[in-house]
PQR file with spaces between the fields and no chain letter, atoms N, CA, C, O and H, PARSE charges and radii, in Angstrom:
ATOM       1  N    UNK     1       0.855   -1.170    0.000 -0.4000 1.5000
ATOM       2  CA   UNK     1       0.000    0.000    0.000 -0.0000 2.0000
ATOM       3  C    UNK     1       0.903    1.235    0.000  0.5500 1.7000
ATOM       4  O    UNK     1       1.974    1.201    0.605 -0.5500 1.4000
ATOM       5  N    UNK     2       0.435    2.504   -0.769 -0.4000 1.5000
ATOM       6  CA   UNK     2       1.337    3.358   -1.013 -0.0000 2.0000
ATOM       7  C    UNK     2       0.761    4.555   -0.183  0.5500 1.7000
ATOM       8  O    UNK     2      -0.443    4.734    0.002 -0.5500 1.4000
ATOM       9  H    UNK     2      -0.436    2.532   -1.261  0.4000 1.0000
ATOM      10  N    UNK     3       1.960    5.506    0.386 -0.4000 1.5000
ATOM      11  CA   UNK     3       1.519    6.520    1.213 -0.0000 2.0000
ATOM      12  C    UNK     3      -0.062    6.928    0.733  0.5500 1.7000
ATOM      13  O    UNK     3      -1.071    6.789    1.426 -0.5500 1.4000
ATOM      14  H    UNK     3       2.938    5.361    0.236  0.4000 1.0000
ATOM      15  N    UNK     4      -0.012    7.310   -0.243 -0.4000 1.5000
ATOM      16  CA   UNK     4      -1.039    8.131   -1.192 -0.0000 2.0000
ATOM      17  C    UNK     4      -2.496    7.235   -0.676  0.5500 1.7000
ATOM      18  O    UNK     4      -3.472    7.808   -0.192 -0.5500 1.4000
ATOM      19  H    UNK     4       0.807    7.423   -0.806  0.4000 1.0000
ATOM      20  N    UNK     5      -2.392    5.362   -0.940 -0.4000 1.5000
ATOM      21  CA   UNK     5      -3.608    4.644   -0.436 -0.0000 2.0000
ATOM      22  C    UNK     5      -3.981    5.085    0.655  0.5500 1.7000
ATOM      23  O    UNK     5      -4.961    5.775    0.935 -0.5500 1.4000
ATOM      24  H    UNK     5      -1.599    4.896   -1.333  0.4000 1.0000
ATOM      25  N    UNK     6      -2.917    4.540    1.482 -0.4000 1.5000
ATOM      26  CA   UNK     6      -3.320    4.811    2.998 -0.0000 2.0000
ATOM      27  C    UNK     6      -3.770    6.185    3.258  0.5500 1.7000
ATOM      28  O    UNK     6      -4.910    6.177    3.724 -0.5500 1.4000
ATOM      29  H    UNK     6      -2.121    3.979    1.255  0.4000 1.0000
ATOM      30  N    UNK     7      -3.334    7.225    3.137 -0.4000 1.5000
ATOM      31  CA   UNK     7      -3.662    8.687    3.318 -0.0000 2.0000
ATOM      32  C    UNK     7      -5.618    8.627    3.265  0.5500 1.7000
ATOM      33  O    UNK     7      -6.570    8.906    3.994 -0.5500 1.4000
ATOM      34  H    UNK     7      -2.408    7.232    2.758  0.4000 1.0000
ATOM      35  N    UNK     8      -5.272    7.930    1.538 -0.4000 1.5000
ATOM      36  CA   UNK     8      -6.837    8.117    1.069 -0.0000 2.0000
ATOM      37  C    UNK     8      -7.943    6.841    2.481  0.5500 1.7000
ATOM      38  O    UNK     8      -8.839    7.363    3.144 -0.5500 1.4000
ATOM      39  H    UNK     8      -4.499    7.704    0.946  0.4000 1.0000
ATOM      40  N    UNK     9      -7.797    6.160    2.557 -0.4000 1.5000
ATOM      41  CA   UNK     9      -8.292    5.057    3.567 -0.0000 2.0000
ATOM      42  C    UNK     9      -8.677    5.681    4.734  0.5500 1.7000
ATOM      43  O    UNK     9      -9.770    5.741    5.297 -0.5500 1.4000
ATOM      44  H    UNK     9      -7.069    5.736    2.018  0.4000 1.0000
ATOM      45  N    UNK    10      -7.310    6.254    5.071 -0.4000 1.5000
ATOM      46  CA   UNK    10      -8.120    6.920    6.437 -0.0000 2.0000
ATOM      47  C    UNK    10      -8.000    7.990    6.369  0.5500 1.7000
ATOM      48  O    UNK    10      -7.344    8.497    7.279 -0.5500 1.4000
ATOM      49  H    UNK    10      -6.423    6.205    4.614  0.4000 1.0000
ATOM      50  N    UNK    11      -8.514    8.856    5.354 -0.4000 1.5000
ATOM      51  CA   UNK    11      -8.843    9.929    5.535 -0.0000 2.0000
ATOM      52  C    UNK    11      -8.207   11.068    5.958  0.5500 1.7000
ATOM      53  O    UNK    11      -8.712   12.023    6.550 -0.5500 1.4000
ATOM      54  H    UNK    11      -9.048    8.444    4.615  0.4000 1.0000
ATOM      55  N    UNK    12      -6.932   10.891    5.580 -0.4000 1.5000
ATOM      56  CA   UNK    12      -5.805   12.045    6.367 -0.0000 2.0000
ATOM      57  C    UNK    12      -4.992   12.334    5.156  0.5500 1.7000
ATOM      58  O    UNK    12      -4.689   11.434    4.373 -0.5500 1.4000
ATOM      59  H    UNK    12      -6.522   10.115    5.099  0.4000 1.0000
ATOM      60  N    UNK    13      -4.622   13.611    4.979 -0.4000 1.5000
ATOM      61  CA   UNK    13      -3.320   14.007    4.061 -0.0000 2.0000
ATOM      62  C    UNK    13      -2.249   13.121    3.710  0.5500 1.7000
ATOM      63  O    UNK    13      -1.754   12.441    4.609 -0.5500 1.4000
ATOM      64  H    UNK    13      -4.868   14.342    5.615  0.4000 1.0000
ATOM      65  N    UNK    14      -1.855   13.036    2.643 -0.4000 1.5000
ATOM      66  CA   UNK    14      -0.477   12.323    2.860 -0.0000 2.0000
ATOM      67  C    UNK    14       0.799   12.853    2.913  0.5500 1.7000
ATOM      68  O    UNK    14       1.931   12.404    2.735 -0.5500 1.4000
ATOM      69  H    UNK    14      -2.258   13.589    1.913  0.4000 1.0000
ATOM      70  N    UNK    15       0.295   13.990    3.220 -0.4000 1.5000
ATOM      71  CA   UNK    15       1.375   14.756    4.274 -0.0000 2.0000
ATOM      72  C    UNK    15       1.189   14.565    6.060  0.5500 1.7000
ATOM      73  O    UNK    15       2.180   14.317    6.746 -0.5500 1.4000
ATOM      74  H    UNK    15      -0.624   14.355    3.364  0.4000 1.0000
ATOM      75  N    UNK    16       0.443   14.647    6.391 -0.4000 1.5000
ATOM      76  CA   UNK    16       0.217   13.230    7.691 -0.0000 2.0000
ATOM      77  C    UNK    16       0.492   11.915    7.700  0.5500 1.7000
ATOM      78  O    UNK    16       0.418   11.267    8.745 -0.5500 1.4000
ATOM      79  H    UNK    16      -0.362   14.849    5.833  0.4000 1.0000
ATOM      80  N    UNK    17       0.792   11.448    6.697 -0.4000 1.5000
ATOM      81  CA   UNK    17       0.604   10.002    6.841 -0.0000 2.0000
ATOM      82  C    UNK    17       2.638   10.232    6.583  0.5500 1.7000
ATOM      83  O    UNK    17       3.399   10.098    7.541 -0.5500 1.4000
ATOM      84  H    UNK    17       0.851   11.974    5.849  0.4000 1.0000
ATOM      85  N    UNK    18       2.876   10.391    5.916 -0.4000 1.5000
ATOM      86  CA   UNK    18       4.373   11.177    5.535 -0.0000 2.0000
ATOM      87  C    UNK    18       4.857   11.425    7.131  0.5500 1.7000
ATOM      88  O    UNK    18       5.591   10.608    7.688 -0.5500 1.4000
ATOM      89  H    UNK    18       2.258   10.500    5.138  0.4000 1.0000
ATOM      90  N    UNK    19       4.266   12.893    7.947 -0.4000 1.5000
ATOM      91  CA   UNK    19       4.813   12.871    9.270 -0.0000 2.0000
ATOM      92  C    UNK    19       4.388   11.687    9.955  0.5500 1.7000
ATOM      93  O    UNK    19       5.426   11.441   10.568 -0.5500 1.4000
ATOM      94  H    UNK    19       3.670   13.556    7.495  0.4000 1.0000
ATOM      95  N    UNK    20       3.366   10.536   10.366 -0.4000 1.5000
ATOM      96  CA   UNK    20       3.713   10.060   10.796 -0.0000 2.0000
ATOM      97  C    UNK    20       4.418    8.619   11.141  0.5500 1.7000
ATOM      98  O    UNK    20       4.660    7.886   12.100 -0.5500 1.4000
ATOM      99  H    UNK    20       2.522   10.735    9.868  0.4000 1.0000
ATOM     100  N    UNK    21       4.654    8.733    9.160 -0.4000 1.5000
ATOM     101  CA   UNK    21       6.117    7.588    9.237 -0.0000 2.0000
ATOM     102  C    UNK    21       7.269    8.005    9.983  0.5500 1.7000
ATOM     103  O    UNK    21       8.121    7.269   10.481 -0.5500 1.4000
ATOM     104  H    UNK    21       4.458    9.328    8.380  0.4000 1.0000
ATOM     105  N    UNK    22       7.196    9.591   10.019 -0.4000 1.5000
ATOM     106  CA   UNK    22       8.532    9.802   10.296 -0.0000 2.0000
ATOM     107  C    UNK    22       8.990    9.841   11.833  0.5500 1.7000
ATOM     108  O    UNK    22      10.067   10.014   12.403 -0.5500 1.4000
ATOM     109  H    UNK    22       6.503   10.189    9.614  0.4000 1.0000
ATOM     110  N    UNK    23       7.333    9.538   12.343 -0.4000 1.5000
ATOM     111  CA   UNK    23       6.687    9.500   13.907 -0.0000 2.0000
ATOM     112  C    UNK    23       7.594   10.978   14.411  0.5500 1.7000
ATOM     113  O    UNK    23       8.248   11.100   15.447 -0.5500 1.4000
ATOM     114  H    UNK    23       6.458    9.398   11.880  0.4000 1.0000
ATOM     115  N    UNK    24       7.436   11.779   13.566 -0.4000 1.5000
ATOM     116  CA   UNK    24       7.375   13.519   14.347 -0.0000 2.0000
ATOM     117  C    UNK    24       6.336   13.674   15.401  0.5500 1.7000
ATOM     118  O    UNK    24       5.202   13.196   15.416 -0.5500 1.4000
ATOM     119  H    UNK    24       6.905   11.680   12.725  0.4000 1.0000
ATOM     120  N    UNK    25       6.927   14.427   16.280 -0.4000 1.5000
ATOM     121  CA   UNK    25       5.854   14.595   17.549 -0.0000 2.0000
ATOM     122  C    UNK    25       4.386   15.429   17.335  0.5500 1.7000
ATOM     123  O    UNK    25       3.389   15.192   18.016 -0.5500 1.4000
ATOM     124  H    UNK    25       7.848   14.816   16.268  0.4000 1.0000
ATOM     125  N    UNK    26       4.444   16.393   16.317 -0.4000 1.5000
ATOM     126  CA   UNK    26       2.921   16.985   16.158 -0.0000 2.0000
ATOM     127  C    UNK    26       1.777   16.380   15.685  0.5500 1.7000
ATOM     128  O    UNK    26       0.634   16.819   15.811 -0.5500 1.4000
ATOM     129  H    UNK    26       5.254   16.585   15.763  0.4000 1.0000
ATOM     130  N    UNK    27       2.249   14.945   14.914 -0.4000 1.5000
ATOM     131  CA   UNK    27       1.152   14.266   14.423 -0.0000 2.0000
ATOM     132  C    UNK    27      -0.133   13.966   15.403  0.5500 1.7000
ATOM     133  O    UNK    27       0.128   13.195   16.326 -0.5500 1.4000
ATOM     134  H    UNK    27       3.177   14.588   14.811  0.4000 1.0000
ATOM     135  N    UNK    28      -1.264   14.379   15.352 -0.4000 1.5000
ATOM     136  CA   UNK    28      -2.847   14.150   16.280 -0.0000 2.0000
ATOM     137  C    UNK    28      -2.751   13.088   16.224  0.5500 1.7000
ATOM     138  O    UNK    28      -2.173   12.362   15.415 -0.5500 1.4000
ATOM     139  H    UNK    28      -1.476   15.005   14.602  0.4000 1.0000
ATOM     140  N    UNK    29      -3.349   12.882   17.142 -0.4000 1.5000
ATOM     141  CA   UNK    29      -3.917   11.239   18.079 -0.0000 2.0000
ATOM     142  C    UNK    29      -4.710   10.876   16.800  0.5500 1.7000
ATOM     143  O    UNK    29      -4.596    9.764   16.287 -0.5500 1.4000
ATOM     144  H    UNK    29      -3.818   13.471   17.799  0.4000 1.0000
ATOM     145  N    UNK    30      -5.449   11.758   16.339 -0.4000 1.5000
ATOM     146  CA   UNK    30      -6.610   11.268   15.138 -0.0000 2.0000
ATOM     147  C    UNK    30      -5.825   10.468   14.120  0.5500 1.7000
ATOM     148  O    UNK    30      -5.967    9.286   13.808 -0.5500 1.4000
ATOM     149  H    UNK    30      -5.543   12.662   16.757  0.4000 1.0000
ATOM     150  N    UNK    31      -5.171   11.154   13.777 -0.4000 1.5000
ATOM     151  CA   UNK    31      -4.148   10.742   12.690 -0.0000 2.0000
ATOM     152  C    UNK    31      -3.748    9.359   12.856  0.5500 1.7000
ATOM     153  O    UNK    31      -3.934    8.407   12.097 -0.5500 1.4000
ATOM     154  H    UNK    31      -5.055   12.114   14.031  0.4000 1.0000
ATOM     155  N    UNK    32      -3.312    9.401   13.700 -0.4000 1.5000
ATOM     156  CA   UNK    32      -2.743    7.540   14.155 -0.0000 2.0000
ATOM     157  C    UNK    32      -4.096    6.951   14.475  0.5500 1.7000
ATOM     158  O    UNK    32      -3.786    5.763   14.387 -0.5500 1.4000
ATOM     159  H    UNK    32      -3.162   10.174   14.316  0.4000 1.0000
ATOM     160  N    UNK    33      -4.886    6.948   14.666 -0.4000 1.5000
ATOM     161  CA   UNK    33      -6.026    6.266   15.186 -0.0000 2.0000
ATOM     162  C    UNK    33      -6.831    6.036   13.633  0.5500 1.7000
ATOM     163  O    UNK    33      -7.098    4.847   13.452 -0.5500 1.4000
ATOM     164  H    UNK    33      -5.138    7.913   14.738  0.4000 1.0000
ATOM     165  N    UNK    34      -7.086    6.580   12.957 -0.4000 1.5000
ATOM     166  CA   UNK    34      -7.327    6.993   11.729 -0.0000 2.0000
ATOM     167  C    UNK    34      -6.335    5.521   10.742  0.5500 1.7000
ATOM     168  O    UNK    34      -6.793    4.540   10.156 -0.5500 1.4000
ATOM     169  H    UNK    34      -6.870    7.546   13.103  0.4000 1.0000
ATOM     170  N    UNK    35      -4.877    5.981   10.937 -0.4000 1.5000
ATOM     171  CA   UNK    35      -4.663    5.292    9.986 -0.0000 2.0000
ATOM     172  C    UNK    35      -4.193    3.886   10.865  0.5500 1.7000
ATOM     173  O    UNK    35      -3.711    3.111   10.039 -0.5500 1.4000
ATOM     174  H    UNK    35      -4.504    6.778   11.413  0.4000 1.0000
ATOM     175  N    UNK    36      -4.169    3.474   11.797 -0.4000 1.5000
ATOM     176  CA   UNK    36      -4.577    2.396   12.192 -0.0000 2.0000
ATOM     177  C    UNK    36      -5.846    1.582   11.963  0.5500 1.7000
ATOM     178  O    UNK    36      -5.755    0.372   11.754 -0.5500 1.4000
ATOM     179  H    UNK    36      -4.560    4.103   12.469  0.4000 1.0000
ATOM     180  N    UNK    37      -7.229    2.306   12.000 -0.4000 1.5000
ATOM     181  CA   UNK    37      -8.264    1.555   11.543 -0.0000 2.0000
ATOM     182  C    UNK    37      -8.357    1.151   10.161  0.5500 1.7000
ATOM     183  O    UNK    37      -9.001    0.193    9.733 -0.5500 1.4000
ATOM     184  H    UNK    37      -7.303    3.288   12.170  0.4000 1.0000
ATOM     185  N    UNK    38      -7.482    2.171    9.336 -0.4000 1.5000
ATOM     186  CA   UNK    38      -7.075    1.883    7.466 -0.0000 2.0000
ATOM     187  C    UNK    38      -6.507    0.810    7.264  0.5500 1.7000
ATOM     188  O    UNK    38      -6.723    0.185    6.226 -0.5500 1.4000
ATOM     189  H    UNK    38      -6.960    2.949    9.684  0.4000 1.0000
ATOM     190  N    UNK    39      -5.349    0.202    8.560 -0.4000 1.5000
ATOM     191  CA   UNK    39      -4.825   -0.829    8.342 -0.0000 2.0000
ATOM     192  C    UNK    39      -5.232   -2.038    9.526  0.5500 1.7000
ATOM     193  O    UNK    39      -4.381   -2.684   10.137 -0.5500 1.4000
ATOM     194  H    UNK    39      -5.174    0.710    9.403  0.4000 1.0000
ATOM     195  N    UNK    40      -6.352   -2.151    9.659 -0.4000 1.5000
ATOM     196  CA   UNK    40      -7.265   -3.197   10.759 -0.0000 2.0000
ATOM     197  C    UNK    40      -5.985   -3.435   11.720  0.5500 1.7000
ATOM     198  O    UNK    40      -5.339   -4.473   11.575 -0.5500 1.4000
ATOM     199  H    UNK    40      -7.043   -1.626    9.163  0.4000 1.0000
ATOM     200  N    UNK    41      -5.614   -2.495   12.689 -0.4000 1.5000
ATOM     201  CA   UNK    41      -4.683   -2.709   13.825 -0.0000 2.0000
ATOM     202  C    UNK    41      -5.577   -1.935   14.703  0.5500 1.7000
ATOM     203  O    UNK    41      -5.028   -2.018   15.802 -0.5500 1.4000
ATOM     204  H    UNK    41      -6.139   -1.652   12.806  0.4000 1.0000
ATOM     205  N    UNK    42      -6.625   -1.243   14.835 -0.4000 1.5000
ATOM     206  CA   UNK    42      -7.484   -0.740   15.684 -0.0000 2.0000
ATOM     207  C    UNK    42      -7.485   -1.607   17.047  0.5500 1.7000
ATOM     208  O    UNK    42      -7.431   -1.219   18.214 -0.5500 1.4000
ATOM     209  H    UNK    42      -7.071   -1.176   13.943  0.4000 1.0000
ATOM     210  N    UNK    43      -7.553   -2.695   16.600 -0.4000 1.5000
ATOM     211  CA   UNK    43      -8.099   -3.399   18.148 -0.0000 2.0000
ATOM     212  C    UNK    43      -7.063   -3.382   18.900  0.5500 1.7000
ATOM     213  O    UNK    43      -7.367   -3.650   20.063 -0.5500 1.4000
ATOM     214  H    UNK    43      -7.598   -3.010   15.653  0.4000 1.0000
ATOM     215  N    UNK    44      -5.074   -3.021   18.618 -0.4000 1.5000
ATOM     216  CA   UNK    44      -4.211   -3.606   19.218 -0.0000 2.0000
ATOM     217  C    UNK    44      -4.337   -2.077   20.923  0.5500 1.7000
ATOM     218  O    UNK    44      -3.993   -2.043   22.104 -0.5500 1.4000
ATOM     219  H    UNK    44      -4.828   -2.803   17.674  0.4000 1.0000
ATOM     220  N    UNK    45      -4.909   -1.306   20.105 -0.4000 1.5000
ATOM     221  CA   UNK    45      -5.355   -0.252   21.276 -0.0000 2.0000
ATOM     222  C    UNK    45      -5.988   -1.290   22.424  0.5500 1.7000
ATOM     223  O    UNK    45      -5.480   -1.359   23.544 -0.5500 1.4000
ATOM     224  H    UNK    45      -5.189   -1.334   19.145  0.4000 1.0000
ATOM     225  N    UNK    46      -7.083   -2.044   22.056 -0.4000 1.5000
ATOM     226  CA   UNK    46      -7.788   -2.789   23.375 -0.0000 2.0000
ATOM     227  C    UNK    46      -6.831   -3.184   24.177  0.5500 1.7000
ATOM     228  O    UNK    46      -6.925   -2.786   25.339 -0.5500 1.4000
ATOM     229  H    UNK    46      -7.495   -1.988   21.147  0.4000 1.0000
ATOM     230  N    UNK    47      -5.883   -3.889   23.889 -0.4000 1.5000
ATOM     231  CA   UNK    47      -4.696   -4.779   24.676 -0.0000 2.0000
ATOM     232  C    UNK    47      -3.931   -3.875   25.515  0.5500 1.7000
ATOM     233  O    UNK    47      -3.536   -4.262   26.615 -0.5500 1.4000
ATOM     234  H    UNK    47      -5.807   -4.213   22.946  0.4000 1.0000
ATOM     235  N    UNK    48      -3.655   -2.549   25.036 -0.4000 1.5000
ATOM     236  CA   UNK    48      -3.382   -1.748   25.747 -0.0000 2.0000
ATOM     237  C    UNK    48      -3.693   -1.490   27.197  0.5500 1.7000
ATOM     238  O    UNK    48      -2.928   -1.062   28.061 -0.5500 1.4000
ATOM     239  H    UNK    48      -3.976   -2.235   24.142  0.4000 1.0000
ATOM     240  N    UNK    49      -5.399   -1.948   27.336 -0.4000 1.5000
ATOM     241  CA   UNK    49      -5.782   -0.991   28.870 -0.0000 2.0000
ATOM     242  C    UNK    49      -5.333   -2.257   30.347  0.5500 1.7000
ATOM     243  O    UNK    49      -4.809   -3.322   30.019 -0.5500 1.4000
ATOM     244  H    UNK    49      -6.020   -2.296   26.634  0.4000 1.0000
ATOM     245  N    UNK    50      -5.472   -2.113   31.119 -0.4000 1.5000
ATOM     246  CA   UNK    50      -5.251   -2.061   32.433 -0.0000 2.0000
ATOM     247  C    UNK    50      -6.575   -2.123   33.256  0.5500 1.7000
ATOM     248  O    UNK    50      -7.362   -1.190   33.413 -0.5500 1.4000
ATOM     249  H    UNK    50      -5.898   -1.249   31.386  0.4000 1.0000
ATOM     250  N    UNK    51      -6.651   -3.050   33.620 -0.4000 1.5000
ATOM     251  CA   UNK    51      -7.456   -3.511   34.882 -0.0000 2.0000
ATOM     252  C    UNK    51      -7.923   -2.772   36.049  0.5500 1.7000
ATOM     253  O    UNK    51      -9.002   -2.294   36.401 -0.5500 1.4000
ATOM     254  H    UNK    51      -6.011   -3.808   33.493  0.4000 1.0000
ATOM     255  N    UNK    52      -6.433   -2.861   36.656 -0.4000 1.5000
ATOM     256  CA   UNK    52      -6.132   -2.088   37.608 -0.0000 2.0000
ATOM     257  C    UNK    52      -6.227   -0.889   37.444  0.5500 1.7000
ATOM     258  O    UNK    52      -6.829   -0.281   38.329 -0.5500 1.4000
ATOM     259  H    UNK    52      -5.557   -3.249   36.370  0.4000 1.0000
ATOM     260  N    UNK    53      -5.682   -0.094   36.269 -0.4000 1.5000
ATOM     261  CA   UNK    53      -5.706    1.557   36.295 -0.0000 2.0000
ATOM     262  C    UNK    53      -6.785    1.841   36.275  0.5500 1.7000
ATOM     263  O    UNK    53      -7.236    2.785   36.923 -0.5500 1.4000
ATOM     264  H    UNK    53      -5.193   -0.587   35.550  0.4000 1.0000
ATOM     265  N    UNK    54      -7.700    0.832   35.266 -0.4000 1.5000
ATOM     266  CA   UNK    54      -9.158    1.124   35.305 -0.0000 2.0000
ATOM     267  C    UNK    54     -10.151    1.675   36.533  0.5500 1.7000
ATOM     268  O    UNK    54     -10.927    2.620   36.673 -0.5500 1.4000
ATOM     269  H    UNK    54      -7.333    0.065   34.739  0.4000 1.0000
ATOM     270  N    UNK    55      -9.666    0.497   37.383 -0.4000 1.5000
ATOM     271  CA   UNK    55     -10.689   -0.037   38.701 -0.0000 2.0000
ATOM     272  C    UNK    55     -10.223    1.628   40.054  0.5500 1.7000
ATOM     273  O    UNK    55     -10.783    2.239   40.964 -0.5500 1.4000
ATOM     274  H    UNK    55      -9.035   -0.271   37.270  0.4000 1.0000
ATOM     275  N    UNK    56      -8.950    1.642   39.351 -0.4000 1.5000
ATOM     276  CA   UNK    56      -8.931    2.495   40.422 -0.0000 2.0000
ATOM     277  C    UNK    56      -8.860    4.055   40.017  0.5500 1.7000
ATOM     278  O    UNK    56      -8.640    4.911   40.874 -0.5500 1.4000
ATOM     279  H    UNK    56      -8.495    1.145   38.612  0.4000 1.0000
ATOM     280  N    UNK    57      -9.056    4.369   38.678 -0.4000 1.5000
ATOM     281  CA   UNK    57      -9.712    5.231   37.850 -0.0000 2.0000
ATOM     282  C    UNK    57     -10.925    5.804   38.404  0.5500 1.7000
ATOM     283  O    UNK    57     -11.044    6.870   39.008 -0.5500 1.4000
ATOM     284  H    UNK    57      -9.234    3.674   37.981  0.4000 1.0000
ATOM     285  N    UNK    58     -12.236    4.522   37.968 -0.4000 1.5000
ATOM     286  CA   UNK    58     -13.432    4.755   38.577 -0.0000 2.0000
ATOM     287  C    UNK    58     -13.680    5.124   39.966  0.5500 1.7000
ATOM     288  O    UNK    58     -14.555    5.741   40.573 -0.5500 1.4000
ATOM     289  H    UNK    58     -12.139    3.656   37.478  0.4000 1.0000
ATOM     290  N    UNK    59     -12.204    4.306   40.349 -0.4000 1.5000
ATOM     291  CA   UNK    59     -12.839    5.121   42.503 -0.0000 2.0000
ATOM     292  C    UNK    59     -12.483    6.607   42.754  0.5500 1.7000
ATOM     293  O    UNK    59     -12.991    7.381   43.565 -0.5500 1.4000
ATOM     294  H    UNK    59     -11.493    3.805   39.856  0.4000 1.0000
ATOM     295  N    UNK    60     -11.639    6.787   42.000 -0.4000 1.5000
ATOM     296  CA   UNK    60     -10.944    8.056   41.925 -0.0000 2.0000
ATOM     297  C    UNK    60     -11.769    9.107   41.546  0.5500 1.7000
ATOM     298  O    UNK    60     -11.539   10.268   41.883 -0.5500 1.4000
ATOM     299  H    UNK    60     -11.226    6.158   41.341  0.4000 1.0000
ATOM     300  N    UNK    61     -13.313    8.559   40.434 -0.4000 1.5000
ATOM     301  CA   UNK    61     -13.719    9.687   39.366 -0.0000 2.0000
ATOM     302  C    UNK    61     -14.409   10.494   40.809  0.5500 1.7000
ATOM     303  O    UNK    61     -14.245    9.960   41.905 -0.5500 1.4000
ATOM     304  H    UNK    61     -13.499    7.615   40.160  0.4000 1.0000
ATOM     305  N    UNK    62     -15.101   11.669   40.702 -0.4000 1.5000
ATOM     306  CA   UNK    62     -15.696   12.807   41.529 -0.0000 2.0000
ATOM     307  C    UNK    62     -17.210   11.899   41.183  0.5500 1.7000
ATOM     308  O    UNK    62     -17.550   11.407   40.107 -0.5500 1.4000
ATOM     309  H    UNK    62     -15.235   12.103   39.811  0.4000 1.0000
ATOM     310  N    UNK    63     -17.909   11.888   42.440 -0.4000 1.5000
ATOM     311  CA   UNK    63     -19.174   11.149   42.578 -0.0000 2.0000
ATOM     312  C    UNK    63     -20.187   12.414   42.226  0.5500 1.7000
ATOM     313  O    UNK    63     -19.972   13.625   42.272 -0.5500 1.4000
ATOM     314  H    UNK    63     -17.633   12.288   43.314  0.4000 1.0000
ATOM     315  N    UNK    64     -21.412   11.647   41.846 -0.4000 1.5000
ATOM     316  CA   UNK    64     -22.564   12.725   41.506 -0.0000 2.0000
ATOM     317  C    UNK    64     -23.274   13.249   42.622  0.5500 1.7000
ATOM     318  O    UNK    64     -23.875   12.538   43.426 -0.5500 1.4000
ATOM     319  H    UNK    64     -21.587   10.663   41.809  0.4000 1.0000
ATOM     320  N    UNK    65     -23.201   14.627   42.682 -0.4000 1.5000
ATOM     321  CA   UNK    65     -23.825   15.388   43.944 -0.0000 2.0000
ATOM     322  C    UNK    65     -25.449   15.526   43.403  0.5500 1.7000
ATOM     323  O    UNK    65     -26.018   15.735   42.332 -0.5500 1.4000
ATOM     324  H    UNK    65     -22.713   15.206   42.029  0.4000 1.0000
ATOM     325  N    UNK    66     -25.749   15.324   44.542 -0.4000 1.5000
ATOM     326  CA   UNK    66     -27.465   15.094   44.671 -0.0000 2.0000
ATOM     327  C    UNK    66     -27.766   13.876   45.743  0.5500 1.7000
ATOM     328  O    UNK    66     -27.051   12.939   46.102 -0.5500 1.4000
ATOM     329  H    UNK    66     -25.287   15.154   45.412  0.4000 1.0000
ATOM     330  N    UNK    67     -29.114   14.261   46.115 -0.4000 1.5000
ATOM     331  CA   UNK    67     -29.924   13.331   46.387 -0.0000 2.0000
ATOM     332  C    UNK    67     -30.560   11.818   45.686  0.5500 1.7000
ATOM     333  O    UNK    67     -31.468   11.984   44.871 -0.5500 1.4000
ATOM     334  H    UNK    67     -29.694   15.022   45.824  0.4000 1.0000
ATOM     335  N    UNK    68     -30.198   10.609   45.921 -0.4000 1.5000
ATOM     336  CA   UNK    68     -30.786    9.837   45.701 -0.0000 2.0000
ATOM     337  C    UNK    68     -32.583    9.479   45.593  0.5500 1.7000
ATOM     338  O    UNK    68     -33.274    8.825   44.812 -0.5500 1.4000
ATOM     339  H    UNK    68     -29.460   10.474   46.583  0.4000 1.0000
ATOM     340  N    UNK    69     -32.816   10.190   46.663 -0.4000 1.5000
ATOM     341  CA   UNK    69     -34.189    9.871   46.895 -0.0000 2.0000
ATOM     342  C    UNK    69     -35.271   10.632   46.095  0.5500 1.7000
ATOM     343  O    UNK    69     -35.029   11.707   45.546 -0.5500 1.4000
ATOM     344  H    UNK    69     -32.255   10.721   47.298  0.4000 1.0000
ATOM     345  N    UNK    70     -36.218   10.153   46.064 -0.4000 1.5000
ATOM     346  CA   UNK    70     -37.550   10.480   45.264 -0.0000 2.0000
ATOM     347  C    UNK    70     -38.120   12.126   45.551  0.5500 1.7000
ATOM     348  O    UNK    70     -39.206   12.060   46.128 -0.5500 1.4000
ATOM     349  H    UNK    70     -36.415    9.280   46.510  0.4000 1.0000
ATOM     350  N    UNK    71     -37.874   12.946   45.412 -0.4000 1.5000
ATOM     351  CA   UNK    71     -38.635   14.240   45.619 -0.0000 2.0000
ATOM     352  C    UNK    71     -40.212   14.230   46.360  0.5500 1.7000
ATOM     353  O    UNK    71     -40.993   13.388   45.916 -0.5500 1.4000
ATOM     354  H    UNK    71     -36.993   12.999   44.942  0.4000 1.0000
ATOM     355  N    UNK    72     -40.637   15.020   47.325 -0.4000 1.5000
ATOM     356  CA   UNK    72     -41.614   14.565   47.661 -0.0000 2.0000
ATOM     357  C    UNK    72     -42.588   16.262   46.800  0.5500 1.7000
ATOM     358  O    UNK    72     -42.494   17.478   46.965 -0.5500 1.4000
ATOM     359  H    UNK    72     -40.003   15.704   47.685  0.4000 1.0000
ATOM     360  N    UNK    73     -43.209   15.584   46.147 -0.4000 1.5000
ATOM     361  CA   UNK    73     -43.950   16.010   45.224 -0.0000 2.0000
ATOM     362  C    UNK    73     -45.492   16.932   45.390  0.5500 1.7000
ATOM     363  O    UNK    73     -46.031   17.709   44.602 -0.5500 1.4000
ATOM     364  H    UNK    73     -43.285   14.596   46.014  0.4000 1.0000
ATOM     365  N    UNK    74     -45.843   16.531   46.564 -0.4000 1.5000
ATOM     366  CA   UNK    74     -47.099   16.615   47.179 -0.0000 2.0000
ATOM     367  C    UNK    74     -47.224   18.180   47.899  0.5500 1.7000
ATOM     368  O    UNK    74     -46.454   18.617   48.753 -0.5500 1.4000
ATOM     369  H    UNK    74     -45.405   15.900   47.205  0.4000 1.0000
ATOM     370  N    UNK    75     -48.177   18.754   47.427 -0.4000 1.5000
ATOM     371  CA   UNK    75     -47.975   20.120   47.957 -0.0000 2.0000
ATOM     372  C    UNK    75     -49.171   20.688   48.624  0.5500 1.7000
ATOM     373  O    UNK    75     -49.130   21.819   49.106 -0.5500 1.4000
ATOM     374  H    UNK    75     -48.802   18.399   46.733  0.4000 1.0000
């Protein structure tokens, strides 16, 4: 596949696809994500995550302020 395919596939310049053979640092996250799904390596992102960072991610997130309970409606 030639710069020019890939560019066209996922949708990015092939002057992006150019920087990020050359893996220069300004290339967007899009860009690589982009031409990863052009070349079905999308999923190798899944393998990436973490369990653990996850689990303790979610304890970490800021909880929703409010009341649980039912409003009392009756006036």
């Amino acid at each position: 596949m030639t710069q020019a395919d890939l560019a066209e596939r996922a949708r990015v310049s092939p002057g992006s696809i150019h920087r990020l053979e050359r893996a220069e640092p300004g290339v967007a996250l899009w860009v690589w994500l982009n031409a990863m799904e052009a070349l079905g390596q999308l999923e190798l992102i899944e393998s990436l995550r973490d369990p653990l960072t996850e689990a303790l991610a979610a304890e970490a997130a800021p909880k929703r302020a409010g009341s649980s309970r039912i409003p009392d409606l009756d006036f």
